[in-house]
C-alpha angles and dihedrals in degrees: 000000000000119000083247092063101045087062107051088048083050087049096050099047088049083051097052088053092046099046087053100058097040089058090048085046100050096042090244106174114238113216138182109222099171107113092199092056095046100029082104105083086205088047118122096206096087088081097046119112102278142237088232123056112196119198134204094253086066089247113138129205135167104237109198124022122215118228132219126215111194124172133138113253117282092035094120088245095137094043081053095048098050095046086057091044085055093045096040106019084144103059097026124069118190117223094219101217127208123242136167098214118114112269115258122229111293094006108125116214101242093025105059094006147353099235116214147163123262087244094056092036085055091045090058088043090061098048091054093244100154136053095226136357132183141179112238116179092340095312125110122226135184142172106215133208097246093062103057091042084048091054087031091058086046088068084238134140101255114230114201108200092203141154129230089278089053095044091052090047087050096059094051093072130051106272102104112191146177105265122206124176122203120206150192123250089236146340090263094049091051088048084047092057090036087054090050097055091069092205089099138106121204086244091057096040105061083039088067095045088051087052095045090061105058083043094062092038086062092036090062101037099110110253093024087097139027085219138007118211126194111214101204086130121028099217087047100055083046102065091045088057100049089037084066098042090048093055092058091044091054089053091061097044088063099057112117105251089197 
């Protein structure tokens, strides 16, 4: 890390806290205006710290943005986000999504995932506990409510690891957030990593190349994301990555907190 960005990240963190305590100072009212995460009438989250800030001068900003993370498995997109968790932990704040697939080597079950069953995973379902869900190769996945409210109540930037379900579930609420897919260099590199994994069949493992096509087809349709990274080189794709959160770090450091 440069001396530049250290302290910009130093800086950031000293706004956040400042920003807390003038709204509590100045009596500013907190509000959750995101009707997905409030459409549940017993949801807590309508008290959570909210998306939106509004001020006593009238005036109305989202404050912070959450940020997406899309890529097809085998993009590298979990290697890059960590990377920027372990860089930035203060200012990032990582949604930990349920699945009902089987945990891979190293992965903790409330750290990279909550693993569940599928039964517990449909009974969430029906009680409208996430914000979006998806199947991917036979394995359910969610984002529930409660964590984005968890990372939301921490004063943090929320990061949703999601896939293009998720992404077009996303943008159907209010959330509005900046989007960013990683990508692979091509299909046979991606079949390459996949390979290398060795946790993979030869059923699943064309499911997720099938997949990952229709992912990348939507990843590189124009719209669809604020910014496309190739991940040929992980430290690369990296910078690239934290070149574009810091810009819009640096954007609400600038606001005015007075």
């Amino acid at each position: 890390m440069t001396a530049a960005t250290a302290q910009s990240a130093g800086s950031l963190a000293q706004c956040l806290t400042v920003f807390a305590r003038r709204l509590s100072s100045t009596g500013s009212s907190v509000s959750l205006t995101t009707s997905t995460l409030s459409s549940s009438p017993s949801s807590s989250l309508s008290t959570s710290p909210a998306l939106v800030r509004r001020f006593s001068t009238g005036a109305t900003m989202q404050y912070p943005y959450p940020l997406v993370l899309c890529g097809p498995s085998g993009s590298g997109k979990s290697t890059v986000l960590k990377k920027l968790l372990a860089e930035y932990e203060d200012c990032f704040g990582f949604s930990v999504s349920h699945t009902t697939r089987n945990p891979r080597p190293g992965e903790l079950d409330g750290k990279d995932y909550h693993f569940v069953s599928r039964d517990v995973m449909t009974d969430l379902i029906d009680k409208e506990a996430f914000i979006e869900h998806a199947t991917f190769s036979g394995n359910m996945y969610g984002t529930s409510k409660q964590a984005v409210q968890t990372v939301l109540q921490s004063g943090k930037i929320c990061i949703l690891d999601i896939d293009v379900q998720g992404v077009k579930s996303v943008k159907k609420t209010d959330l509005k957030p900046k989007y960013v897919f990683i990508k692979p260099p091509s299909l046979q590199v991606l079949e390459e990593r996949l390979r290398g994994r060795g946790t993979e069949t030869e059923e699943s493992l064309n499911k997720r190349l099938s997949a990952a096509a229709q992912e990348l087809e939507y990843g590189e349709t124009e719209g669809n994301f604020d910014i496309i990274i190739v991940n040929d080189d992980v430290e690369a794709a990296y910078q690239n990555l934290k070149q574009f959160v810091i810009h819009d770090l640096e954007k609400i450091k600038n606001v005015p907190l007075s």
